[in-house]
Steps between C-alpha positions, in 0.01 A plus 500: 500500500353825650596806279482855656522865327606822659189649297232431286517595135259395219732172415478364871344178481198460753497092608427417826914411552611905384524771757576870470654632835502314876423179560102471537320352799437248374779342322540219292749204537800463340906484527615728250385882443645693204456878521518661100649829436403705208659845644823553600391772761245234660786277604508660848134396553627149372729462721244627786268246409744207460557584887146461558425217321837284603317531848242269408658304181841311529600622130443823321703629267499843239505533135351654191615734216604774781765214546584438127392114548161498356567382130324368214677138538336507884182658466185245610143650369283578839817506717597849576277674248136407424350239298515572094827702549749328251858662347566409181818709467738616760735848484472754278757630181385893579721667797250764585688653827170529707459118454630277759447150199840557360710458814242242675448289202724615197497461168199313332431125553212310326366187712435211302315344797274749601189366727200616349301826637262778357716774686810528283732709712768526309745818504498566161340181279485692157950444529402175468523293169189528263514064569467546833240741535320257264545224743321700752242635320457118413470432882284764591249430217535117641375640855145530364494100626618620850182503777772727689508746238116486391477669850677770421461823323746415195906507388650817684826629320653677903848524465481850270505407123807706363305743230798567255448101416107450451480405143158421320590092522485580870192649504364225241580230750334717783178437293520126556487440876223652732677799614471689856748764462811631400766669729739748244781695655564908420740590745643816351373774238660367234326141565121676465573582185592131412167413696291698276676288169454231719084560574449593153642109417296341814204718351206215544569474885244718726655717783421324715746207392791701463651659821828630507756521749627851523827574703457825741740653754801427295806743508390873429147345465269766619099464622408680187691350282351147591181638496539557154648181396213343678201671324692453181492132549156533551440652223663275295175260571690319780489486907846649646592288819779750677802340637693717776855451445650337792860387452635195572750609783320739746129651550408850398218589663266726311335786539087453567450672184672252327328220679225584403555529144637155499225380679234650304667406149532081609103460548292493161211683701653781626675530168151551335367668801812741415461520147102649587578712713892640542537433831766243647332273763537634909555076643850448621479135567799320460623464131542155313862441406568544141703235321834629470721218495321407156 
């Protein structure tokens, strides 16, 4: 199977069978090309390239969570998202109207199954029972045996840890495995103020371990205004990563200004570089798509 994406994000796996865009010039052989869909406003460019790519393979066909059939029960570690990548849960019980889990996904599911990985990307795995997030914390302590994951840089929390749950058993069992980082979620004004209880009870991680996805552009959200939220994240003792709203239905395209903050606010080194100095970085090089539909 050949598997092509519309774009590259940070989850798009990089074997010699996975291609972002046209076909190369080279192309591999095969009969079947599947082309995954994360965003609902790339489908036009699926459907492009499934025209280009049915002129050269005799079956390609489109799918992904853009399509709502990209599940827990289906989902193959080092398929359509990179090797480590693992769900241990599915859905999510909060109905946040910014987030695109409750109609894609629903209400939450816990996998008994789930393939082992060091990138949980759960939507929200603190909903989980406390016996299941034992289980994992079981398997990721277990990956210390893995020459896969003695490569890598450690366990990364990335699908936005829900800060009203973080309870001192969580940050016990954090202690235990050999920890890259941990992705929380403030989203609104009232949520950094559940961040800061929430740092206070993470209190032995560095900065540098805790980043913090931090929703801008939303509703009467002004440039300001997330400029604010932003530096207070920071200094909370974590690294904000800014996530333009985009909604699930239609583009908005934003302003340069706004760009730019985005931009500037999803790289740790022009976060610090910020931080010195006060000034948002000039590069307007195309952004990395936040993870929305999580």
């Amino acid at each position: 199977m050949i598997r092509v994406f519309p774009r590259r994000t940070s989850h798009t796996p990089k074997d010699r069978r996975a291609f972002v865009g046209d076909p190369p010039l080279f192309r591999p052989k095969g009969e079947e090309v599947h082309i995954s869909v994360a965003f609902t406003w790339d489908l036009p460019e699926a459907e492009r390239l499934k025209k280009a790519w049915s002129s050269l393979y005799p079956t390609v066909k489109i799918g992904g969570p853009a399509l709502g059939n990209e599940t827990g029960v289906n989902f193959v570690p080092g398929r359509y998202i990179k090797e480590g990548v693992t769900f241990t849960t599915r859905g999510c019980d909060r109905k946040c109207p910014w987030c695109l889990v409750p109609q894609r996904e629903g209400r939450l599911v816990e996998i008994a199954d789930y393939p082992p990985g060091w990138i949980i990307q759960d939507n929200n795995f603190l909903q989980g029972s406390k016996e299941h997030q034992a289980g994992v914390f079981q398997m990721l302590r277990g990956l210390e045996k893995n020459p896969a994951f003695k490569a890598t840089r450690g366990v990364e929390f990335a699908g936005g840890i829900d800060c009203r749950l973080v309870t001192p058993w969580f940050a016990e069992q954090l202690e235990t495995i050999r920890l890259y980082q941990v992705f929380l979620a403030a989203d609104t004004e009232g949520s950094i103020r559940q961040l800061e209880r929430a740092r206070h009870t993470l209190s032995n991680l560095t900065r540098h371990k805790l980043r913090v996805y931090t929703l801008i552009g939303y509703g009467k959200d002004t440039i300001p205004k997330a400029i604010k939220r932003l530096e207070r994240v920071w200094n909370l003792g974590c690294i904000p990563h800014a996530q333009l709203y985009q909604p699930d239905n239609n583009w908005i395209k934003y302003s340069r200004e706004w760009r730019l903050l985005a931009r500037t606010f999803s790289r740790p080194a022009a976060i610090y570089a910020y931080m010195q100095a006060g000034k948002i970085a000039q590069d307007i090089t195309p952004l990395p798509m936040g993870r929305l539909w999580d």
